[in-house]
C-alpha positions as CSV (number, residue, x, y, z in Angstrom):
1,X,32.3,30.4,43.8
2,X,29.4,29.1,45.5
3,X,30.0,25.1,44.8
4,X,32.7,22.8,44.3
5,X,34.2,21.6,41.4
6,X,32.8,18.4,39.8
7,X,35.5,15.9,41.2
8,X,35.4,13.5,38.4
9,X,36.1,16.2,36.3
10,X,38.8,18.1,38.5
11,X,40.3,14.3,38.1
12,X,40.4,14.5,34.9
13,X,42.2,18.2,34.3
14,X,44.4,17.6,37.7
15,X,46.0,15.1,35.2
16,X,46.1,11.0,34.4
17,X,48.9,10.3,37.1
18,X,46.5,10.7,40.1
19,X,44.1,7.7,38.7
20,X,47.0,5.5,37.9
21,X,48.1,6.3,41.6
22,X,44.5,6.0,42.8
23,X,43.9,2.2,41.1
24,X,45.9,0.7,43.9
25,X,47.7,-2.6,43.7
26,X,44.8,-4.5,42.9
27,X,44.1,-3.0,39.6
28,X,47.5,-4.2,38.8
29,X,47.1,-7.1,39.4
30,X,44.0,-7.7,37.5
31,X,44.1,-5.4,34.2
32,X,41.0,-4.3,32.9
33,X,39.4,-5.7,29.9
34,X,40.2,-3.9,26.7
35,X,37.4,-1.3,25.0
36,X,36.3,-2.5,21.8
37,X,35.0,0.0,19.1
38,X,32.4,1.3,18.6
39,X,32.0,0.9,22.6
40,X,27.8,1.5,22.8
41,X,25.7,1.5,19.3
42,X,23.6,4.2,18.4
43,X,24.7,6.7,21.5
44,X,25.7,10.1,19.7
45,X,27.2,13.2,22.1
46,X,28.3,10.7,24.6
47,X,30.0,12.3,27.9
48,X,31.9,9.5,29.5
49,X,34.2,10.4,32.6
50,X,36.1,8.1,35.8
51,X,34.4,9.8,39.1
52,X,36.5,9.6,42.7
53,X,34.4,6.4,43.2
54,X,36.5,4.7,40.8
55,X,33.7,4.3,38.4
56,X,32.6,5.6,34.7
57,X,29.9,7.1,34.1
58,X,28.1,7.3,30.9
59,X,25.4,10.0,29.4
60,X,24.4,10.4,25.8
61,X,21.8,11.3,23.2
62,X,19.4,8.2,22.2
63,X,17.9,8.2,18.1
64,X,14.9,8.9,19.9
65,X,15.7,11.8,21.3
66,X,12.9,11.2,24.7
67,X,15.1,10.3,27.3
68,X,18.1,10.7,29.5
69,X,19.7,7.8,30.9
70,X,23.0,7.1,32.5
71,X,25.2,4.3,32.4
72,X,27.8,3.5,34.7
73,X,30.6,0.5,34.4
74,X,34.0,-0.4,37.1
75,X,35.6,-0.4,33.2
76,X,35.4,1.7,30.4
77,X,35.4,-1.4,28.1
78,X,32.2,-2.4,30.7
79,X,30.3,0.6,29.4
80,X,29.0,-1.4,26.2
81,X,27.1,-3.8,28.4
82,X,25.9,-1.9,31.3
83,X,22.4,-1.6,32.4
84,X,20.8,1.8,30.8
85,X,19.2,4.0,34.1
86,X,16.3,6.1,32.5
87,X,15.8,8.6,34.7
88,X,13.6,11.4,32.8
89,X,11.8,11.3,29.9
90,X,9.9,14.3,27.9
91,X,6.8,15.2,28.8
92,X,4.1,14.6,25.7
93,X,3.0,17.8,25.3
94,X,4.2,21.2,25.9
95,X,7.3,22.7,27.1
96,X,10.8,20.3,27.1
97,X,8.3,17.9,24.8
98,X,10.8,18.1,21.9
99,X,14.1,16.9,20.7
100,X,16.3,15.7,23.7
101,X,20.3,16.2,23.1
102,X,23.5,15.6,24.7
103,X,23.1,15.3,28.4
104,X,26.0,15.7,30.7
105,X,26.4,14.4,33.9
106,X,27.9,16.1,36.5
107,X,28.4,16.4,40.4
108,X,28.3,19.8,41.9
109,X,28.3,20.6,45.2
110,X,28.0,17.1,46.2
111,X,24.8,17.2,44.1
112,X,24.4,15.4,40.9
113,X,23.2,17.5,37.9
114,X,22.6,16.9,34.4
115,X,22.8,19.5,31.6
116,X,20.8,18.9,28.2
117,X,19.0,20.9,25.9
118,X,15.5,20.3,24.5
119,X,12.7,21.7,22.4
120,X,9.0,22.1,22.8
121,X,6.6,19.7,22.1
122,X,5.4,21.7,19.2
123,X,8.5,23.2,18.3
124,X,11.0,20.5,18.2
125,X,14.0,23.0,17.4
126,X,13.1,25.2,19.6
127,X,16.1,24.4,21.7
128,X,17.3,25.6,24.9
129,X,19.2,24.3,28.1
130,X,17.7,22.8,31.2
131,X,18.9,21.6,34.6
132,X,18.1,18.9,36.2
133,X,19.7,17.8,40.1
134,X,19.5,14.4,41.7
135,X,17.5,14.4,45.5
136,X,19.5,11.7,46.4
137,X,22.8,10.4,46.0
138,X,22.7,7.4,43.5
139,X,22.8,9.1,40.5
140,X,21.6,6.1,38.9
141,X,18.0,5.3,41.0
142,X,18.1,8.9,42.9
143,X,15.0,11.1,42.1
144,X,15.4,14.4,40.2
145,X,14.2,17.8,39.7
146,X,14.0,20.7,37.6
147,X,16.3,23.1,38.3
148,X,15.5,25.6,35.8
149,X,17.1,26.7,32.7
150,X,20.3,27.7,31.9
151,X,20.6,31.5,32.0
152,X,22.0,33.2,29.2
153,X,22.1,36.7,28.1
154,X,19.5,35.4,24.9
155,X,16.6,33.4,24.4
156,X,18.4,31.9,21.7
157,X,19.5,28.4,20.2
158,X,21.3,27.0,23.0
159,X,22.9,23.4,23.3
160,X,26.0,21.5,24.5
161,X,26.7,23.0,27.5
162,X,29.9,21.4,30.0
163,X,31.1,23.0,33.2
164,X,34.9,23.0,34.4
165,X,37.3,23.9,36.8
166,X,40.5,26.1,36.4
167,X,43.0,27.6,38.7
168,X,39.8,27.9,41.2
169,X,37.0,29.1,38.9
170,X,34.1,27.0,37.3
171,X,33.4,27.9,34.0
172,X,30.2,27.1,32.1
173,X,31.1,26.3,28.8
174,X,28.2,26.0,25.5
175,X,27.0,26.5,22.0
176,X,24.1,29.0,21.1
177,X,22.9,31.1,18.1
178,X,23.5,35.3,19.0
179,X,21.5,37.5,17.5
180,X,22.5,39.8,14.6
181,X,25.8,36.8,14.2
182,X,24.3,34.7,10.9
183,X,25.5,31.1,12.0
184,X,24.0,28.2,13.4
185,X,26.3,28.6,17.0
186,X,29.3,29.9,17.9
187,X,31.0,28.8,21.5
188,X,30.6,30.7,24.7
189,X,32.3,30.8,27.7
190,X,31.8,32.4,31.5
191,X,32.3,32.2,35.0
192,X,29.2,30.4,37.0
193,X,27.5,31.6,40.1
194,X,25.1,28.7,40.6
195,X,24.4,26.0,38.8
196,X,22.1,27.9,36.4
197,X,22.9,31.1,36.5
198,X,26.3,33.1,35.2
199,X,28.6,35.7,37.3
200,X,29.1,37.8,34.4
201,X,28.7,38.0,30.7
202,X,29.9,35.5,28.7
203,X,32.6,35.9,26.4
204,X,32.6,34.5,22.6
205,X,35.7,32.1,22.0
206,X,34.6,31.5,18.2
207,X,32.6,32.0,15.3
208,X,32.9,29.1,12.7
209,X,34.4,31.1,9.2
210,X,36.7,28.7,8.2
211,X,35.5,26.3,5.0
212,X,35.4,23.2,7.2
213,X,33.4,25.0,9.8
214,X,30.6,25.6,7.4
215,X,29.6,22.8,5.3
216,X,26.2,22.2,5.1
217,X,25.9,24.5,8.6
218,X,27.3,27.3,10.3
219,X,28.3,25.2,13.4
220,X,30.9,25.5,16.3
221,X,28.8,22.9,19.2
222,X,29.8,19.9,21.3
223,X,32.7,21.9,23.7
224,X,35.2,20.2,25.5
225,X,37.9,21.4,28.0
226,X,41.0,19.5,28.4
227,X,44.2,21.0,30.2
228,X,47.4,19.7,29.5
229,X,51.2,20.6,29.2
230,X,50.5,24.4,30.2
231,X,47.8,24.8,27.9
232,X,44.1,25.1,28.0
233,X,42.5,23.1,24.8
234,X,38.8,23.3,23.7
235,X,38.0,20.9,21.2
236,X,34.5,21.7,19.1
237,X,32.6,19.7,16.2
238,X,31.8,21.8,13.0
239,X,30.2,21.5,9.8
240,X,26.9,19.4,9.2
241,X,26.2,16.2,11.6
242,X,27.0,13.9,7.8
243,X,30.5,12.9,6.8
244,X,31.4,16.8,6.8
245,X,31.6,16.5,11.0
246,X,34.8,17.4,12.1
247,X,36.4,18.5,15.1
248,X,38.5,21.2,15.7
249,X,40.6,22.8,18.8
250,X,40.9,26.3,20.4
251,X,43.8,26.9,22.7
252,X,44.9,29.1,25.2
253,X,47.7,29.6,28.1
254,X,47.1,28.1,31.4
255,X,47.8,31.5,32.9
256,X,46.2,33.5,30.4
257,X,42.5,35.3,30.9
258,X,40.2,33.2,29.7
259,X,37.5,35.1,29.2
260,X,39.5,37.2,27.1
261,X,39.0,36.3,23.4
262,X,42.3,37.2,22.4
263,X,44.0,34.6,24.7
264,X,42.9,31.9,21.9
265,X,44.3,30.3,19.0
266,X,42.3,28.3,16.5
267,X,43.7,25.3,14.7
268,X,43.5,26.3,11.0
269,X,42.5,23.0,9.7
270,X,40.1,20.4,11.4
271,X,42.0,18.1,13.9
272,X,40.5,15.1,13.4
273,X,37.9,14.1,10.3
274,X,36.3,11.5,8.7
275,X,38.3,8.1,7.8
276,X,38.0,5.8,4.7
277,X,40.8,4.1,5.5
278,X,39.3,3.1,8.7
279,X,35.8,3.5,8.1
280,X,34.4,5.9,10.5
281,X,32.7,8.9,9.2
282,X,31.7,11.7,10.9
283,X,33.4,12.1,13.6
284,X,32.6,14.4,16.4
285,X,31.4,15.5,19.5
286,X,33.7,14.3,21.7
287,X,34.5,14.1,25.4
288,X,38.0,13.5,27.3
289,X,38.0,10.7,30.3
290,X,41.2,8.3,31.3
291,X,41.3,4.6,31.1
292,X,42.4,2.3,34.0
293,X,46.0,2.8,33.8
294,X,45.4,6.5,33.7
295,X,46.0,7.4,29.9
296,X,43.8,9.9,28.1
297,X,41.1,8.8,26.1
298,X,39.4,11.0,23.1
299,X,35.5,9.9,23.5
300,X,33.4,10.5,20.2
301,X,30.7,9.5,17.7
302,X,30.9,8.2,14.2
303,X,28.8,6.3,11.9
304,X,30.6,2.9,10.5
305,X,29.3,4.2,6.4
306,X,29.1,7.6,4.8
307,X,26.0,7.9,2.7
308,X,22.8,8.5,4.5
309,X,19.3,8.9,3.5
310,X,17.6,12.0,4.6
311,X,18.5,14.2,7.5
312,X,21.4,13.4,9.3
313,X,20.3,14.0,12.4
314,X,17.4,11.3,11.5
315,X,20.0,8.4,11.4
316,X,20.1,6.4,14.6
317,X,24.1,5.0,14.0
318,X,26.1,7.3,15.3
319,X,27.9,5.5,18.0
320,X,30.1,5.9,20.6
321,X,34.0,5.4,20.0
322,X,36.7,5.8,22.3
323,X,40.7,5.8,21.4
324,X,43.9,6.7,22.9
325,X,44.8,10.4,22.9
326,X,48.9,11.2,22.2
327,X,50.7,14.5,21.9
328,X,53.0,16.3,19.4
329,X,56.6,17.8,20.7
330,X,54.7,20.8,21.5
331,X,52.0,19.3,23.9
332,X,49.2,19.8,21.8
333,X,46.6,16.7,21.4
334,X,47.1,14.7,18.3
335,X,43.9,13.1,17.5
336,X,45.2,11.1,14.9
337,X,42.3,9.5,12.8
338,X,39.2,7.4,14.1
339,X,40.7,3.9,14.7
340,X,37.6,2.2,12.9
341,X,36.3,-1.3,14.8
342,X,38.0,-3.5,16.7
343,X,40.0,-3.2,19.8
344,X,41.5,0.2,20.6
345,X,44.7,0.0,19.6
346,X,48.3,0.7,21.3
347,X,52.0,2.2,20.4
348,X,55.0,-0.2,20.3
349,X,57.7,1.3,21.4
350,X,61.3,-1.2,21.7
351,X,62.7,-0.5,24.6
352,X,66.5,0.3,22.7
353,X,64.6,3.0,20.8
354,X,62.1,4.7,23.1
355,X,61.6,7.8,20.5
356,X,60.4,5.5,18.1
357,X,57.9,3.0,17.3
358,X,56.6,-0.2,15.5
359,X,55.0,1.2,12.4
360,X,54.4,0.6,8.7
361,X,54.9,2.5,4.9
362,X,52.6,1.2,2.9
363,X,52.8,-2.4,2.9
364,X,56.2,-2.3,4.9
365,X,57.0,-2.5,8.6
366,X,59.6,-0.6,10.2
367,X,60.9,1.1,13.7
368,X,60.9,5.2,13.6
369,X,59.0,7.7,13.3
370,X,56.0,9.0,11.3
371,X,52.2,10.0,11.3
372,X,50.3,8.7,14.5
373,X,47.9,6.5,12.5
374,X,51.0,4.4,11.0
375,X,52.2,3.8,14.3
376,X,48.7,2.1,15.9
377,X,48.1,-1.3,15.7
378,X,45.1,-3.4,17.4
379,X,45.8,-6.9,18.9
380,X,43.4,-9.0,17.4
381,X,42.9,-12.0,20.0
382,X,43.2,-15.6,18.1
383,X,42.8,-19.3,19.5
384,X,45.2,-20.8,22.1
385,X,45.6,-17.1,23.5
386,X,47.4,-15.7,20.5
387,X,47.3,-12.2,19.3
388,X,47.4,-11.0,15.6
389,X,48.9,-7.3,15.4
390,X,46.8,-5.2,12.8
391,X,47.3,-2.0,11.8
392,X,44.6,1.0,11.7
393,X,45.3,1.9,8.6
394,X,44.8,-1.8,6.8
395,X,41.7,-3.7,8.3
396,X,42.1,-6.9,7.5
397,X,45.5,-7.5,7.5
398,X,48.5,-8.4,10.0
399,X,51.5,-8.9,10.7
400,X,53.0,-12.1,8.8
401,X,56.5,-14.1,9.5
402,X,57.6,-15.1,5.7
403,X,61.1,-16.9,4.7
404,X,64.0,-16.1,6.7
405,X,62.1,-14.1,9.5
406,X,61.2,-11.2,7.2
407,X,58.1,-9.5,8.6
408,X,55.4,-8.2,5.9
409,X,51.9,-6.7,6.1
410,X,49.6,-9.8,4.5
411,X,45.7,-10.4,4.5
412,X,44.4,-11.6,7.4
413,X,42.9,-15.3,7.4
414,X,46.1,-17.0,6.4
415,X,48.5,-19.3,8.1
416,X,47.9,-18.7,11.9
417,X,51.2,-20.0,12.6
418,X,52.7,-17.2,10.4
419,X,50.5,-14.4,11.4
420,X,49.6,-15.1,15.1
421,X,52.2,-14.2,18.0
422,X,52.6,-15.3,21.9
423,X,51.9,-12.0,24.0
424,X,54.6,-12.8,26.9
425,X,56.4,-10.7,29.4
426,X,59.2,-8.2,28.0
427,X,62.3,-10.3,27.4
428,X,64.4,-7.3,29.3
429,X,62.4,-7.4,32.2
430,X,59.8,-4.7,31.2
431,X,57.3,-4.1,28.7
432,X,56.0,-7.2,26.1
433,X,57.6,-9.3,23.9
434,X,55.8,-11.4,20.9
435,X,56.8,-14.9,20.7
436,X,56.6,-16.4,17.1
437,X,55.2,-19.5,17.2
438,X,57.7,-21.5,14.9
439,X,60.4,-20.1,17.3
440,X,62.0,-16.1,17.8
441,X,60.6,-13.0,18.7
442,X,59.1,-10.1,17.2
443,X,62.1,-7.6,17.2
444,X,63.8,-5.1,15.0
445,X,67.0,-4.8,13.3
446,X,68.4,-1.5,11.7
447,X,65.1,-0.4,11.2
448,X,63.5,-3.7,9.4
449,X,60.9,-5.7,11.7
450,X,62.2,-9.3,11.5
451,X,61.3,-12.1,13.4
452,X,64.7,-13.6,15.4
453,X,65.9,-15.2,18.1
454,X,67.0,-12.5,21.1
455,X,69.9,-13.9,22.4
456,X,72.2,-11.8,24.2
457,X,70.7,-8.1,25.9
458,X,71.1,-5.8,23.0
459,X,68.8,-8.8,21.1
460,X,66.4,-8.5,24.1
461,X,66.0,-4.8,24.3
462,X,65.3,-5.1,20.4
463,X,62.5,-7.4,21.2
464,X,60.9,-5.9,24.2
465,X,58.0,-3.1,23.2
466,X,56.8,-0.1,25.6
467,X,53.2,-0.1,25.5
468,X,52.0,3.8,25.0
């Protein structure tokens, strides 16, 4: 390969443990503020990543599809607020003069680029991939250039394309229509020889067949790479850009040939889908980054109601999301479900029973184990510095202290004193504990979540959570 990988992104695959390392002492001692969904309104296709110089970066498509700007925060939660840097817009007429759509940001050779694809003035859908590299080094006020467009063996519907690294080789990575294939895109995948140009021919990963691939559209778009626990993962959006949007995940062995179709698996059933539980629908096109402390993050769009009027594509609230991503016992991603608005929440884990964690049936809250989503609960912030824990699968309710210390799920808005909680330091010398505040702690106790006092260590272990 002629360039360098891009080294936020060579971050990112190399694994969380390197950022946590990287933070230093000073990010411990001053955590970072907490993202709140949905993190930036009406961005769709968002590409959010943590470069080497310890800050994120932000590119996405705008409603009006004229523009690419970049965003860049010292905190992921600081993304919602940051000034917007416009740095190209379409021309009026003519070639590139039509729809604008999911830029990318990335560094390459020392170089910033930006991949996005866009239509002619007087052919909107007419859509292809472009280019564009940075003369200078701010990404942010630098000037930029065509580079030219992204070579492909067809002139063809083209869009979504990422770029990554693996075990030495960058790897262009995008959606387009083939000819004599009847479907709106299927994924590609190749080697790279420059930054526009491919070192041999591409080889198709999939072709969207399955029924939630094809609602509405014959889709497979919005690729992205993530390498964990041995295993190369693509995650892709499918179906039409309404409710139907869904994501799904390819997956292949680290050591295995990637550019040999065989080498991948397809998840059978979408991975992660619209939530009326949580209301967010549509989710999709997603990205991978890290938070501060080093933990993946699932970036993503979704709109906050399902029924739209006219085209989709037309509706300017799809927004930007972001949510912790877990793993199964197998080390594949678990997406869960979209968390829905609010802050993103966490995993309690006690510290006596590390393979399990605070989570609720129904109405009921327990300790074990279960689906992700019954396991995540958001703290609410309240006055005085309280917290109110809520779970993702019941906005608008908490966690509430009745008679005897019994712990129920109740509506939110009640008693503070019964549904609010101290966040303090872990009462075994790690983690957090939740102080009541008519006396005891958040604990459990043969599997029931009560509300005692911790006196002795077993009681303290019992009332100290992991945060995961």
């Amino acid at each position: 390969m002629t360039f360098d990988p891009t080294p936020s992104r060579r971050v990112l695959l190399a694994g969380a443990g390197a950022l946590a390392a990287a933070a230093g002492p000073a990010a411990a001692r001053a955590p970072a503020p907490t993202a709140s969904n949905p993190l930036v309104r009406q961005r769709a296709d968002a590409l959010i990543f943590k470069h080497h110089d310890g800050q994120y970066y932000m590119t996405a498509s705008v409603p009006e599809y004229d523009r690419l700007a970049i965003r860049r925060s010292p905190t992921l939660a600081g993304l919602a607020t940051a000034k917007e840097s416009v740095v190209w817009r379409r021309p009026k007429t003519g070639k590139l003069g039509g729809y604008i759509w999911a830029p990318e940001l990335h560094e390459i050779d020392g170089r910033w680029h930006i991949y996005f694809a866009a239509g002619d003035a007087d052919e909107p859908f007419h859509i292809r991939t472009y280019v564009l590299r940075c003369l200078d080094k701010d990404a942010l006020t630098g000037r930029w250039e065509m580079a030219g467009q992204f070579q492909t063996p067809w002139d063809t519907f083209t869009l979504d394309s990422t770029i990554f690294s693996h075990k030495g080789v960058r790897y262009a990575l995008w959606a387009q229509q083939e000819p004599g294939i009847k479907t709106n895109s299927n994924l590609y995948l190749a080697p790279m020889a420059t930054p526009t140009t491919l070192a041999r021919p591409p080889a198709r990963l999939t072709v969207p067949t399955l029924d939630w691939e094809i609602r509405g559209f014959k889709v497979a778009e919005g690729p992205a790479p993530l390498i964990r626990n041995g295993k190369v993962f693509i995650s892709y959006s499918a179906s039409a850009t309404d409710d139907r949007y869904c994501l799904g995940l390819l997956a292949a062995d680290e050591n295995a040939d990637l550019m040999s179709p065989d080498a991948w698996s397809k998840s059978p059933e979408p991975v992660f889908v619209s939530s009326e539980e949580t209301g967010v629908w549509g989710p999709g096109h997603n990205a991978f980054t890290v938070d501060e402390q080093g933990r993946d993050v699932l970036v993503y769009h979704g709109r906050d109601y399902k029924k739209i009027q006219g085209d989709p594509l037309f509706d300017p609230n799809r927004h930007t999301r972001v949510q912790r991503l877990y793993y199964k016992a197998d080390g594949t991603p678990d997406f869960g479900v979209p968390v829905g608005a609010g802050p993103v929440p966490d995993r309690f884990a006690p510290l006596d029973r590390p393979d399990a964690f605070l989570r609720h049936e129904g109405e009921r809250p327990l300790v074990g184990t279960g689906p992700l989503p019954t396991t995540q609960f958001r703290q609410k912030p309240g006055p005085a510095g309280t917290v109110s824990l809520e779970p993702i699968l019941k906005p608008g309710h908490v966690l509430g202290v009745g008679a005897g210390g019994a712990v129920a799920i109740v509506p939110a808005g009640g008693d503070p004193r019964r549904a609010s909680f101290r966040r303090v330091p872990g009462l075994a010398g790690k983690g957090v504990s939740f102080a009541a505040l008519d006396g005891g702690h958040l604990r459990h106790r043969d599997g029931a979540v009560v509300v005692a006092p911790a006196q002795d260590a077993a009681g303290r272990a019992a009332a100290t959570f992991m945060v995961t």
